[in-house]
DORO-150892 format. One record per atom (N, C-alpha, C, O, CB): residue in three letters; x, y, z. Coordinates in steps of 0.2 Angstrom, whole numbers, plus 5000, padded with zeros to 4 digits. Glycine has a CB too. Layout:
residues N
ALAXYZ ...
***
This chain:
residues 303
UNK477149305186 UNK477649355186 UNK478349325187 UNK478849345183 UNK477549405192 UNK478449275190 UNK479149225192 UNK479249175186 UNK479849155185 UNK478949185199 UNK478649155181 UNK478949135176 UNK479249185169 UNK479549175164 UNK478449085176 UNK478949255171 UNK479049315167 UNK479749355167 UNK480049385163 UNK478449365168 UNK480049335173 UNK480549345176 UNK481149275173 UNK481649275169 UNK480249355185 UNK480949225176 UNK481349155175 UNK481549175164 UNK482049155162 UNK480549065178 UNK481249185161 UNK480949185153 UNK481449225152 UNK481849205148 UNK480049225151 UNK481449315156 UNK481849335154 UNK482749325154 UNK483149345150 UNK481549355156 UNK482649305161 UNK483349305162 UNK483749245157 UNK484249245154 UNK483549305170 UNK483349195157 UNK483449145149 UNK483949175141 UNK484349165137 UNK482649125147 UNK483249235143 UNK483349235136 UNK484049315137 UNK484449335133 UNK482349255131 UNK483849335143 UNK484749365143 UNK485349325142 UNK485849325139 UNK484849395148 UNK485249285146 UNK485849225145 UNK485949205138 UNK486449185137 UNK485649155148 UNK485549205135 UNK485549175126 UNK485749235124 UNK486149225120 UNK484749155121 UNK485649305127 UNK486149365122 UNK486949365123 UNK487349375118 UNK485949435124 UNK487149355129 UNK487749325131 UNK488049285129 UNK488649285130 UNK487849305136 UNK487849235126 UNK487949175119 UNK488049195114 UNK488549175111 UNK487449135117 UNK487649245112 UNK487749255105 UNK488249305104 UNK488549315099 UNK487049265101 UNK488349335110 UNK489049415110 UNK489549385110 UNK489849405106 UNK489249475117 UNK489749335114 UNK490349315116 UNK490549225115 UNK491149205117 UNK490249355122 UNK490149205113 UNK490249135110 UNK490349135103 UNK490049175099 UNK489749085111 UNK490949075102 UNK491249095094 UNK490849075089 UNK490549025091 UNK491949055092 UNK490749095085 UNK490249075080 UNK490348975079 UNK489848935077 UNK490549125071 UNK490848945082 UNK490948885081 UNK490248845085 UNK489948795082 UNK491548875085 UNK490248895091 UNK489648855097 UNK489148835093 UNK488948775092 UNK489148895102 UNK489048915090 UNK488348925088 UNK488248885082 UNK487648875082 UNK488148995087 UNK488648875078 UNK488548805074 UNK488348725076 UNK488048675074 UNK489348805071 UNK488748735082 UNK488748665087 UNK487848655087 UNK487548615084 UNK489148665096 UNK487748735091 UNK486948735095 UNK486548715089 UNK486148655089 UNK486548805098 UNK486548755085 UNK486148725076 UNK486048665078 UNK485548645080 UNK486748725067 UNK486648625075 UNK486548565072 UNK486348515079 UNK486148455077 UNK487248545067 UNK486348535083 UNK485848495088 UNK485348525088 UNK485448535094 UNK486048475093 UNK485048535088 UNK484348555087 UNK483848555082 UNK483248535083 UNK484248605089 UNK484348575075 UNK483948525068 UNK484148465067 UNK484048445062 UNK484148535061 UNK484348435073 UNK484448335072 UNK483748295074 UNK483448285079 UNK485148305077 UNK483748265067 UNK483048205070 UNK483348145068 UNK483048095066 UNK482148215065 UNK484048145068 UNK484448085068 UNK483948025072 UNK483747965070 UNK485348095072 UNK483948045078 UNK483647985083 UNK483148055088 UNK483548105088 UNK484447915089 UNK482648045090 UNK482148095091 UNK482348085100 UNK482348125104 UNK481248075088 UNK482348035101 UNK482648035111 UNK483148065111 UNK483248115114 UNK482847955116 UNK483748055106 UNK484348075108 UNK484448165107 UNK484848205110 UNK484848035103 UNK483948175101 UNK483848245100 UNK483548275104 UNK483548345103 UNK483548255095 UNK483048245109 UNK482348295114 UNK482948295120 UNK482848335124 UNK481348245116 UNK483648235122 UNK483848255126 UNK484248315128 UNK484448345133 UNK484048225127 UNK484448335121 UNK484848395122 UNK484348465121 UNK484448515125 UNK485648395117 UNK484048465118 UNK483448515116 UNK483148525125 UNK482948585126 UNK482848475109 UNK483048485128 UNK482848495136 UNK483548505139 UNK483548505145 UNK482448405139 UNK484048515137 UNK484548555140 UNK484448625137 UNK484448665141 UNK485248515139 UNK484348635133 UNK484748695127 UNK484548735132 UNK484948715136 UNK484548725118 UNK484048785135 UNK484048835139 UNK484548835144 UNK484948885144 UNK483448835141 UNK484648775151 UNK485048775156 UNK485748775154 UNK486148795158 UNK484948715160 UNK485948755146 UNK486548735144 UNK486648855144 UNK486948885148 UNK486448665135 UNK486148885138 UNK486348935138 UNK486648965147 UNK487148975148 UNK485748975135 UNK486148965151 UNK486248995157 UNK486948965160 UNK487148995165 UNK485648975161 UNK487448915158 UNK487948905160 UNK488548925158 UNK489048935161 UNK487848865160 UNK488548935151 UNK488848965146 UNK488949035148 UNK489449065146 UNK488448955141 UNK488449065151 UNK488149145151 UNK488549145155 UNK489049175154 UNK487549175153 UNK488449115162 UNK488849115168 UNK489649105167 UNK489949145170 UNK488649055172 UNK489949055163 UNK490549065163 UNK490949115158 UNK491549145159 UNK490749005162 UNK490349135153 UNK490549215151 UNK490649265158 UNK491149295159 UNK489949255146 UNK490249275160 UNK490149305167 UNK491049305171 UNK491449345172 UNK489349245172 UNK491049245173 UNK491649235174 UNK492349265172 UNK492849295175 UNK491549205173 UNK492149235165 UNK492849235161 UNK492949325159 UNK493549345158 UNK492649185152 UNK492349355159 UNK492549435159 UNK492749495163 UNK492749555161 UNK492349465158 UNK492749465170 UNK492749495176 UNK493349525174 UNK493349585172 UNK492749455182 UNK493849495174 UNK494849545170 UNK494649575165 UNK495149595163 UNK495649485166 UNK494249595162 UNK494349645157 UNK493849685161 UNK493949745162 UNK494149615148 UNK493449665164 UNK492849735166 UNK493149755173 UNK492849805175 UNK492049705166 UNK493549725176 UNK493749745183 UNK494249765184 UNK494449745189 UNK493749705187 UNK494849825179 UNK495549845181 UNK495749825188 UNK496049775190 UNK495549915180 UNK495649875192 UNK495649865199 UNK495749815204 UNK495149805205 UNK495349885201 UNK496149785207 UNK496449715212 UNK495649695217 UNK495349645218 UNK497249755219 UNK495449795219 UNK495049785222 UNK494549775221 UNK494249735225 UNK495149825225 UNK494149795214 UNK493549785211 UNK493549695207 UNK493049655207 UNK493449855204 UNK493949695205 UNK494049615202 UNK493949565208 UNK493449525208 UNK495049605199 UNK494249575213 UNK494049535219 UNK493349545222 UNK493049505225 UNK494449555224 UNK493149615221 UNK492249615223 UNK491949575219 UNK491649535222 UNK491849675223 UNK491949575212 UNK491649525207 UNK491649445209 UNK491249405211 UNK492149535199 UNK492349435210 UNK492349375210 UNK492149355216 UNK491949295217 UNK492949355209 UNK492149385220 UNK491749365228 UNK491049355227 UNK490749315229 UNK491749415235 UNK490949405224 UNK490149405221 UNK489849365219 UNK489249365220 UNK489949445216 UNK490149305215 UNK489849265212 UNK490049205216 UNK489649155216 UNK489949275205 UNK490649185219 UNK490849165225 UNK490349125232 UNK490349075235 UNK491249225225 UNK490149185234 UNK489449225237 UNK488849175234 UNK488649125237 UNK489349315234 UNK488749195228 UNK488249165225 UNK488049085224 UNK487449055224 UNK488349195220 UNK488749075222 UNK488648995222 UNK488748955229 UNK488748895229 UNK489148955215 UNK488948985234 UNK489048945240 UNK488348965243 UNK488248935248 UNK489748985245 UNK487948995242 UNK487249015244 UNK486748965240 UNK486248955243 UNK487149095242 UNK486848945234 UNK486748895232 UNK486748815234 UNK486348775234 UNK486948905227 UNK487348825237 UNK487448755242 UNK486948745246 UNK486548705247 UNK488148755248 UNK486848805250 UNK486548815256 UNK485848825256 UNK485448815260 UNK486848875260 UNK485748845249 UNK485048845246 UNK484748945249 UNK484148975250 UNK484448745250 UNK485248955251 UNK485149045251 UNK485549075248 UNK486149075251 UNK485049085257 UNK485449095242 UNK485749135240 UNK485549205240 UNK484949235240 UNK485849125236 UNK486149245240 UNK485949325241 UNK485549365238 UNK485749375232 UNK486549355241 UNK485049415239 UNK484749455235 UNK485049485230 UNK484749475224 UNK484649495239 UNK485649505231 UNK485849555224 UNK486149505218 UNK486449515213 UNK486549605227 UNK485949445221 UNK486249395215 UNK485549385214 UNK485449415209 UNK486849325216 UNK485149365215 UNK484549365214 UNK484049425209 UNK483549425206 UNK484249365222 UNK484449465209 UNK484449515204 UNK484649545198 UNK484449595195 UNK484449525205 UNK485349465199 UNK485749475193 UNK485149415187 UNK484749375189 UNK486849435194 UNK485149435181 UNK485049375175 UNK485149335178 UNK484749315182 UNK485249365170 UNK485849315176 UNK486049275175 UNK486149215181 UNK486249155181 UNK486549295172 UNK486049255188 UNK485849215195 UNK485349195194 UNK485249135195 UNK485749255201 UNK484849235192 UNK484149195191 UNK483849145188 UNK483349115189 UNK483749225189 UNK484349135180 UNK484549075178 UNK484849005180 UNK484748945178 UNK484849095175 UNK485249035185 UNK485749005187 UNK485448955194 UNK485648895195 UNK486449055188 UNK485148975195 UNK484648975203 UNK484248905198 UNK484348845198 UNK484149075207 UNK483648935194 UNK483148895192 UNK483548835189 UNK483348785193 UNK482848935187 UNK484048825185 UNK484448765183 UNK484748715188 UNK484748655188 UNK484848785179 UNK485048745191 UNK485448725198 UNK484648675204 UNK484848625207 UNK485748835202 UNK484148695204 UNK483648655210 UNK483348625203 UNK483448565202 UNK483048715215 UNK483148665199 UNK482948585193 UNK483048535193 UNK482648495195 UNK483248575187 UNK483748535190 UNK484348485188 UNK484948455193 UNK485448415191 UNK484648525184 UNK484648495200 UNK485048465208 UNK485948465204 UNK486348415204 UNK484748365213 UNK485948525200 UNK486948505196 UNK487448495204 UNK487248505209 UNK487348615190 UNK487848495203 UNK488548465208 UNK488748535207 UNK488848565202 UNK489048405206 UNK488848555213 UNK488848625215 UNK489648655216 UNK489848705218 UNK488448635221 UNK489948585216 UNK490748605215 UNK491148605211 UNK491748625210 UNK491048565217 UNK490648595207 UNK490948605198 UNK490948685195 UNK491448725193 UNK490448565191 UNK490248705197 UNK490248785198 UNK490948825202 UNK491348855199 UNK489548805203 UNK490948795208 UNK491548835213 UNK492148825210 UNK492548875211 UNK491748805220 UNK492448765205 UNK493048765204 UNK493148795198 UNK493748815197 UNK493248715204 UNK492548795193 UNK492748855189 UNK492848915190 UNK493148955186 UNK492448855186 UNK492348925197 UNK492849015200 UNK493349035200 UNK493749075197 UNK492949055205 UNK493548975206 UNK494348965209 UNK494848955202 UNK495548965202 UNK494348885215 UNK494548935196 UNK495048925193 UNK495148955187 UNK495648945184 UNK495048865192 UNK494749015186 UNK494449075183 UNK494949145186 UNK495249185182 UNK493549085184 UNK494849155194 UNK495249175198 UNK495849175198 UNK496149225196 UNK495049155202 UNK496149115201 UNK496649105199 UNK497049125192 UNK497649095193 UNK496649045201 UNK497149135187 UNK497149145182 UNK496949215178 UNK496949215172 UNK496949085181 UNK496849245182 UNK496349315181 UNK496749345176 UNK496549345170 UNK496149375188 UNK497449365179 UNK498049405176 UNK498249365169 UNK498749385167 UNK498749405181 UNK497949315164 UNK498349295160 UNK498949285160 UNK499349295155 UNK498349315156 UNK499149255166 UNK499849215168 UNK500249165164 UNK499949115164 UNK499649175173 UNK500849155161 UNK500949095159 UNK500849035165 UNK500949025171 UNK501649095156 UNK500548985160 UNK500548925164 UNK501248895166 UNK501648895161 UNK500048865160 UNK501448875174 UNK502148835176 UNK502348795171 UNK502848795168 UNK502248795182 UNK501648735170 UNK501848675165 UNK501248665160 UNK500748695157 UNK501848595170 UNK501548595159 UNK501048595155 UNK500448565156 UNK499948575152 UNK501248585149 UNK500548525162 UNK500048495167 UNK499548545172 UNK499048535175 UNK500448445172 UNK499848595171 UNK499448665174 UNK498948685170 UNK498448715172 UNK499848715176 UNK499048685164 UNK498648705160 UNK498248665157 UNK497748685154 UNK498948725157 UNK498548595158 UNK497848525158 UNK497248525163 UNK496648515162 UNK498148435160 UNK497548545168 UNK497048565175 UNK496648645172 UNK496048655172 UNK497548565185 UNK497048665171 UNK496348735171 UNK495948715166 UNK495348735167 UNK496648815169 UNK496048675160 UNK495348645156 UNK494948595160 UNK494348585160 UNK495548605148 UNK495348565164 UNK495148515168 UNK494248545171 UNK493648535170 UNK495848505175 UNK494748625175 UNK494148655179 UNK493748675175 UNK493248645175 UNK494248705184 UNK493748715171 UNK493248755167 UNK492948725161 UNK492348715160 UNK493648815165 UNK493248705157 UNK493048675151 UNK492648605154 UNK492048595156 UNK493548665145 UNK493148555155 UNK492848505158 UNK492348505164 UNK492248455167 UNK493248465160 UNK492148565167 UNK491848565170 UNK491148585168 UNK490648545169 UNK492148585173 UNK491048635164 UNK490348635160 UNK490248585158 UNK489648565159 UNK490348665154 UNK490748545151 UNK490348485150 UNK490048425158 UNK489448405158 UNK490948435145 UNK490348425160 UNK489948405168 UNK489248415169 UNK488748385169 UNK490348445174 UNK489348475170 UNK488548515170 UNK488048495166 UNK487448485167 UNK488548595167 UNK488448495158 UNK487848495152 UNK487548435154 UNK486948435156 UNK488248485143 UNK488148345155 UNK487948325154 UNK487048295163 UNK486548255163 UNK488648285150 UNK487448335167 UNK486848335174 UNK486248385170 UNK485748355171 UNK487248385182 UNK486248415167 UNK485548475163 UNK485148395158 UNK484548375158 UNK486048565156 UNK485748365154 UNK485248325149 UNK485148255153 UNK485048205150 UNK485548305142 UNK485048265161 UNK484848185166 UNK485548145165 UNK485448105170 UNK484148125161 UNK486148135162 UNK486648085162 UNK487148115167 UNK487548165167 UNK487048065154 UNK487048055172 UNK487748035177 UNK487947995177 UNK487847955182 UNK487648025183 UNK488347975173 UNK488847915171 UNK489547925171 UNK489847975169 UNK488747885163 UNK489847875175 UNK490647905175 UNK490947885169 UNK491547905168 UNK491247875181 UNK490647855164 UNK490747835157 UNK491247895155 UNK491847915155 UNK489947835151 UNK490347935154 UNK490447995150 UNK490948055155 UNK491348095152 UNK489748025148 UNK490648055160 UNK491248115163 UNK492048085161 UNK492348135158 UNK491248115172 UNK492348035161 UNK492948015159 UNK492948035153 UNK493448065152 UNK493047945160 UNK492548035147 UNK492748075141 UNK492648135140 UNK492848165136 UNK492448065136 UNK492348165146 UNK492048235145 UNK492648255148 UNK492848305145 UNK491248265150 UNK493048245153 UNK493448265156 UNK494448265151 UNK495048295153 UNK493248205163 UNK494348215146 UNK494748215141 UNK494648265138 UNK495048305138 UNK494648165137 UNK493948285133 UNK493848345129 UNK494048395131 UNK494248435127 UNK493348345128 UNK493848405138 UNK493648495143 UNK494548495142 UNK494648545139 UNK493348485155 UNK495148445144 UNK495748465143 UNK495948505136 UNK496148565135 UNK496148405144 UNK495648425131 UNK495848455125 UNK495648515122 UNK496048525117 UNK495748415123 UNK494948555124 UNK494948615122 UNK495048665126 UNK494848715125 UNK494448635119 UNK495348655132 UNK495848705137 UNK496348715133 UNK496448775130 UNK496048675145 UNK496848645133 UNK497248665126 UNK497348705122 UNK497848745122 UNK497248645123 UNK496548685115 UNK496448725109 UNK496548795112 UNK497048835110 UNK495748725106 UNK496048805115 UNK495948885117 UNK496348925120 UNK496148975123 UNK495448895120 UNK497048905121 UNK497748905121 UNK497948945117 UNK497849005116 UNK498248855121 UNK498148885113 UNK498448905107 UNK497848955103 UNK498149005101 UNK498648835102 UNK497348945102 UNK496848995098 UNK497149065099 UNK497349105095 UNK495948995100 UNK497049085108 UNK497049145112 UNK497849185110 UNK497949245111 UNK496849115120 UNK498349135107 UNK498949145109 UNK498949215102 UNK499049275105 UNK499649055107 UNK498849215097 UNK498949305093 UNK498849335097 UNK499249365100 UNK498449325088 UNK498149345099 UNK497849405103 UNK498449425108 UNK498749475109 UNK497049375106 UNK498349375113 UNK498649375119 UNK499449415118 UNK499649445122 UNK498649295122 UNK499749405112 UNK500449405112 UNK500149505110 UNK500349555112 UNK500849345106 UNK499749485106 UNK499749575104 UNK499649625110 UNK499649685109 UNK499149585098 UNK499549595115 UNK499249605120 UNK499949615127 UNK499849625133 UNK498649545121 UNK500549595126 UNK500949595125 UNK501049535132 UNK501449545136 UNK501249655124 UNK500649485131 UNK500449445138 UNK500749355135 UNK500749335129 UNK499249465141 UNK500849325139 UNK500849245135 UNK500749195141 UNK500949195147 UNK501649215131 UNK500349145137 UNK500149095142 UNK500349035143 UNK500249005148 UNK499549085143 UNK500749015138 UNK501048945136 UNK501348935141 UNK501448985145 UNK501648935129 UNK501348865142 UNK501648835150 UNK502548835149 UNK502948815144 UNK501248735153 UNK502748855154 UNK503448895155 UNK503848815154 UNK504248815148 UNK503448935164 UNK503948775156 UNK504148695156 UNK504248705147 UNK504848725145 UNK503348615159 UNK503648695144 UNK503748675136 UNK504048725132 UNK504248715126 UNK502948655133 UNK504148795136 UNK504748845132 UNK505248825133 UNK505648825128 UNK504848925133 UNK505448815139 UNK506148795142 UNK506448755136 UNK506948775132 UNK506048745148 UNK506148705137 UNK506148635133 UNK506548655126 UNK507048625124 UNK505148605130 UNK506048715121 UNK506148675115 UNK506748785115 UNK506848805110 UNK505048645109 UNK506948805119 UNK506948865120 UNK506848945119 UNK507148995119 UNK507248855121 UNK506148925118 UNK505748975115 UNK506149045118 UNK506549045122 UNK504948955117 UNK505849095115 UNK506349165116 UNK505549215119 UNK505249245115 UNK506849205104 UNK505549225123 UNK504749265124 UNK504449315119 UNK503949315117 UNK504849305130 UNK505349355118 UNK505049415113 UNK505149395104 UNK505249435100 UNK505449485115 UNK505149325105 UNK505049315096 UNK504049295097 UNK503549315093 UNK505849215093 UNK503949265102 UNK503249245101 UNK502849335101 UNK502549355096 UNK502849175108 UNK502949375105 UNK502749435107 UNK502749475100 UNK502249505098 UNK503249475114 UNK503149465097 UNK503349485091 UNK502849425085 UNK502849445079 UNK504249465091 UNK502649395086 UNK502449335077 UNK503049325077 UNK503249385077 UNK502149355068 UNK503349305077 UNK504149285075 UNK504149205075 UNK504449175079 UNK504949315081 UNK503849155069 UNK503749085070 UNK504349065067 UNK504549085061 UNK503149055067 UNK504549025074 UNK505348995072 UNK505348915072 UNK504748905072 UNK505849025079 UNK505748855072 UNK505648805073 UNK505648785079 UNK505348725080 UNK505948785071 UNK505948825085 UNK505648815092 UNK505048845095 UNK504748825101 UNK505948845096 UNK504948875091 UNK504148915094 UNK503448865090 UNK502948845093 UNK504049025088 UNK503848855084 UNK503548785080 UNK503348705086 UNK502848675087 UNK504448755075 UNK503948695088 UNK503948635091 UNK503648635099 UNK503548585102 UNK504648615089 UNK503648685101 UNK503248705107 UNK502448695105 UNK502048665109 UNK503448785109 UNK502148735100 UNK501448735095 UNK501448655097 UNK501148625101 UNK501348775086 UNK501948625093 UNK501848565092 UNK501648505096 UNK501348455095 UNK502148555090 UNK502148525103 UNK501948475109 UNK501448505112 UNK501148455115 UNK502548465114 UNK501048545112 UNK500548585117 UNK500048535110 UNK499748485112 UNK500448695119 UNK499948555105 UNK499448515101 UNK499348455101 UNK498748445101 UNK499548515097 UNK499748415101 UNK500048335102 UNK499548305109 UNK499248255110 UNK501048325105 UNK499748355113 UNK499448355119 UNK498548355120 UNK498148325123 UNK499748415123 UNK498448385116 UNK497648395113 UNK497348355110 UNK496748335110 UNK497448445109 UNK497948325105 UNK497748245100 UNK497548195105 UNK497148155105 UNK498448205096 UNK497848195109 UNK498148135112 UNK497548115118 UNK497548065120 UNK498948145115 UNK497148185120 UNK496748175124 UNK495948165121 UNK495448145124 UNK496848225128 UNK496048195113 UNK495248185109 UNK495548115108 UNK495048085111 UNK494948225100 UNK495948075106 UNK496048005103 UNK495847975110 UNK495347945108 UNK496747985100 UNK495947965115 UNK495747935123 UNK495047935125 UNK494747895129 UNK496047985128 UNK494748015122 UNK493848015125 UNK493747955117 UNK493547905117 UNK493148135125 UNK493947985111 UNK493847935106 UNK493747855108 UNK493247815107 UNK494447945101 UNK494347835111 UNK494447745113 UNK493747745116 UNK493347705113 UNK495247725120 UNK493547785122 UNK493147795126 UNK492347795127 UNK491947775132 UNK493247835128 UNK492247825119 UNK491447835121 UNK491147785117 UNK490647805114 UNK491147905120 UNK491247735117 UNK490747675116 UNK490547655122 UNK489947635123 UNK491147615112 UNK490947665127 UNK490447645133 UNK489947695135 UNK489647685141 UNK490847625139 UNK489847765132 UNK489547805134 UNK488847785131 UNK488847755125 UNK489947865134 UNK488247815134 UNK487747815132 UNK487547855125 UNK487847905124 UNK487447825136 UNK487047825121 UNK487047865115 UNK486647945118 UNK486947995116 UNK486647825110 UNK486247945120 UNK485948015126 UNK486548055127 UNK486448115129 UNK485747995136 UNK487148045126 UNK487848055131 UNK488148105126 UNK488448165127 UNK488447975133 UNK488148075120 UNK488648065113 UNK488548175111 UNK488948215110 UNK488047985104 UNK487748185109 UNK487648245108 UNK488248295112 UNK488648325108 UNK486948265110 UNK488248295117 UNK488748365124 UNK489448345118 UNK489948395118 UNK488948325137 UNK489548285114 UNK490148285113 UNK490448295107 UNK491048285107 UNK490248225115 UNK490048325102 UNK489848345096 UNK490548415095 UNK490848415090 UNK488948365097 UNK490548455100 UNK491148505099 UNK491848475097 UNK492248495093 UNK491248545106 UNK491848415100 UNK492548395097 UNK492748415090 UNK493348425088 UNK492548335098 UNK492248425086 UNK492248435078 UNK492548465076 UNK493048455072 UNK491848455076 UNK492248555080 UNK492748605081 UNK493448605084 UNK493848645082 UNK492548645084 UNK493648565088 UNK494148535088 UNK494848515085 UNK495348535085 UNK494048515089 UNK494448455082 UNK494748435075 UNK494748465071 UNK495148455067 UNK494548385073 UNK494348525068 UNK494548585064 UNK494848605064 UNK495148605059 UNK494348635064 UNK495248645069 UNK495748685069 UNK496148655071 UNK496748675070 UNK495548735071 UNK496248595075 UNK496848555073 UNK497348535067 UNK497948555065 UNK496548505074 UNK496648505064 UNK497048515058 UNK497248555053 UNK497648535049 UNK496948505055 UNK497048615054 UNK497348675051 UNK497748695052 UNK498148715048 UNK497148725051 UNK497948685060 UNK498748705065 UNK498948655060 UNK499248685055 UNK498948695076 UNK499048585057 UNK499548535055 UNK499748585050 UNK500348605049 UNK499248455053 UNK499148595045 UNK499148625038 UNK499748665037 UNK500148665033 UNK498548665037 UNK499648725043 UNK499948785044 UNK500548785046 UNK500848835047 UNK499648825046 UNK500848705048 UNK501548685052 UNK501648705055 UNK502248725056 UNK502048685050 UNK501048715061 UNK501148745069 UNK501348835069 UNK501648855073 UNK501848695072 UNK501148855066 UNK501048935063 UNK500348965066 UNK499748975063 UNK501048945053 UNK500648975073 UNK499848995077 UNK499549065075 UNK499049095076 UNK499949015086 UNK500249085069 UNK500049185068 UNK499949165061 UNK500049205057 UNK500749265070 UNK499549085059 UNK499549085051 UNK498749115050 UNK498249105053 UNK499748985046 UNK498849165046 UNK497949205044 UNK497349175042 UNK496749185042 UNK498049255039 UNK497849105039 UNK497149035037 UNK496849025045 UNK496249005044 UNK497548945033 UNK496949015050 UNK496648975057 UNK496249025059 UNK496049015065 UNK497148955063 UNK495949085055 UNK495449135058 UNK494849155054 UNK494249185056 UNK495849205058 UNK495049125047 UNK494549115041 UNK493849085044 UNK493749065050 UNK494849045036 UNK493449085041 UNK492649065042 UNK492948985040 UNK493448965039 UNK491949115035 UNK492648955041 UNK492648885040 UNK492048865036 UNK491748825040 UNK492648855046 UNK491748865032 UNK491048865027 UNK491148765027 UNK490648735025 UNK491048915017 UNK491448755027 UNK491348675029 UNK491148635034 UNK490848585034 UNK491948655029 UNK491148685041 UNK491148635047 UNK490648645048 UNK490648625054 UNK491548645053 UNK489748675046 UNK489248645049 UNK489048585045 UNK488848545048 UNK488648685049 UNK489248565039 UNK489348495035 UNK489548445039 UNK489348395040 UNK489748495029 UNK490348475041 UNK490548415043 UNK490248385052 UNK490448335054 UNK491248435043 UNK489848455056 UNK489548435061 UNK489048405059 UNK489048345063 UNK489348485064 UNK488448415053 UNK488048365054 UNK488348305052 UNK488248255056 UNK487448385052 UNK488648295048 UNK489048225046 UNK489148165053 UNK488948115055 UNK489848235042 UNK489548205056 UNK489748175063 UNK488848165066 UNK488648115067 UNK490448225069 UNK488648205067 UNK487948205070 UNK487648155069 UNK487548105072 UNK487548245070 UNK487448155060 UNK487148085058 UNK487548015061 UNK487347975065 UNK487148075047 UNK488148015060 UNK488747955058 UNK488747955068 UNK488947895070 UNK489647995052 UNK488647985072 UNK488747965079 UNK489447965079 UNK489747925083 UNK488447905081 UNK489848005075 UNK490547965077 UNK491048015079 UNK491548035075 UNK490847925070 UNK491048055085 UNK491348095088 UNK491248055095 UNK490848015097 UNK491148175086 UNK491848085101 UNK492348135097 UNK492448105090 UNK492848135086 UNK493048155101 
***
């Protein structure tokens, strides 16, 4: 019954993946799992893929509390809830009603498994929390740390689910997690504007003196331009650093690192598009990038 239960909430976590992860992941997940590049390096991450979904699910979990929680008051019960949950995990009790969620139940099984570091979970609350309102970020170092916590923190996770504790690899994992905090800046920046909300860190409008209601508007100017540009630069600059980097990492290591791809996708598109976040090409399907995933996959050469 407990493994019929454990089964389930798995495979709810895999539905939460597939709703709300960008078709990019799910390209990623593919192509590691049809890789028989090297069969160790392939059975490492395939002995993650389940714990990997349950984490993913969880930081959806997270990441939607502001849309599903209007209320100051109800948003704060969510987030205590889960709050609750993983500090009960420290303690190795956690609460009944999380014990009843899926995605607890997921989260619980992976977590004593895989003994994950239980601070990486917390700071992605705290740093999910913090941030609930789609705030502009102060700087632009505020907004390196919130990929710091969340993004770079999963990869953390992934890489504790596939057995690797190497500060190697966390030092590149911790490069990437910036660098797609970043991306997913700039990705989020249409929506968000039509939304009449902006998150660009306040320092780098200053800078270049961006106008609030030209971005709120699409209105791509050569300061709105050159703001895209330094927040991007910023995201180069951190794949080219895990790049320098992961030769010292293990090849076991290399799979978690494989997203960068997507990365560099749409990197290069923003060049394409001359830093034009509202250009309609950066929304296109990409019918190239599972080629170019498995290429890097065979070739090992990501980030």
């Amino acid at each position: 019954m407990a493994n019929r239960t454990a089964l389930g909430a798995f495979a709810h976590c895999r539905q939460i993946c597939r709703s709300v992860a960008g078709s990019e992941w799910w390209k990623w997940v593919a192509v590691q799992l049809r890789s028989k590049s090297d069969i160790s390096i392939a059975n490492s991450f395939q002995h993650a893929i389940q714990p990997v979904f349950a984490l993913r699910a969880f930081n959806a979990e997270i990441a939607r509390i502001r849309d599903a929680a209007q209320e100051p008051g109800a948003l704060q019960m969510r987030f205590m809830f889960w709050t609750d949950f993983i500090n009960g995990l420290r303690s190795k009790k956690p609460s009944e009603a999380s014990l009843r969620h899926p995605v607890g139940i997921a989260l619980q099984q992976v977590t004593k498994q895989h003994t994950l570091t239980i601070s990486f979970l917390q700071q992605l609350i705290r740093a999910r929390e913090a941030y609930h309102d789609n705030a502009p970020f102060q700087t632009l170092k505020d907004a390196e740390t919130y990929g710091e916590h969340t993004c770079a923190s999963l990869y953390y996770l992934t890489l504790e689910c596939m057995g690797i504790r190497d500060h190697h690899a966390d030092h590149v994992a911790s490069h990437i997690g910036r660098a797609e905090g970043l991306v997913t800046l700039l990705r989020g920046l249409p929506y968000l504007a039509s939304q009449g909300k902006i998150r660009l860190p306040l320092d780098v409008c200053a800078q270049h003196g961006v106008v609030q209601q030209d971005i709120l508007r699409g209105n791509i100017k050569p300061n709105l331009q050159d703001t895209i540009h330094t927040i991007a630069s910023e995201a180069v600059l951190h794949i080219n650093t895990a790049r320098s980097m992961v030769e010292e990492t293990s090849k076991q290591a290399r799979p978690c690192f494989l997203y960068t791809v997507c990365l560099n996708a749409y990197l290069d598109g923003l060049l394409k598009a001359d830093f034009n976040v509202f250009d309609p090409t950066l929304n296109r399907p990409q019918g190239l990038l599972p080629i170019r995933l498995m290429w890097a996959k065979y070739r090992q050469s990501y980030p």
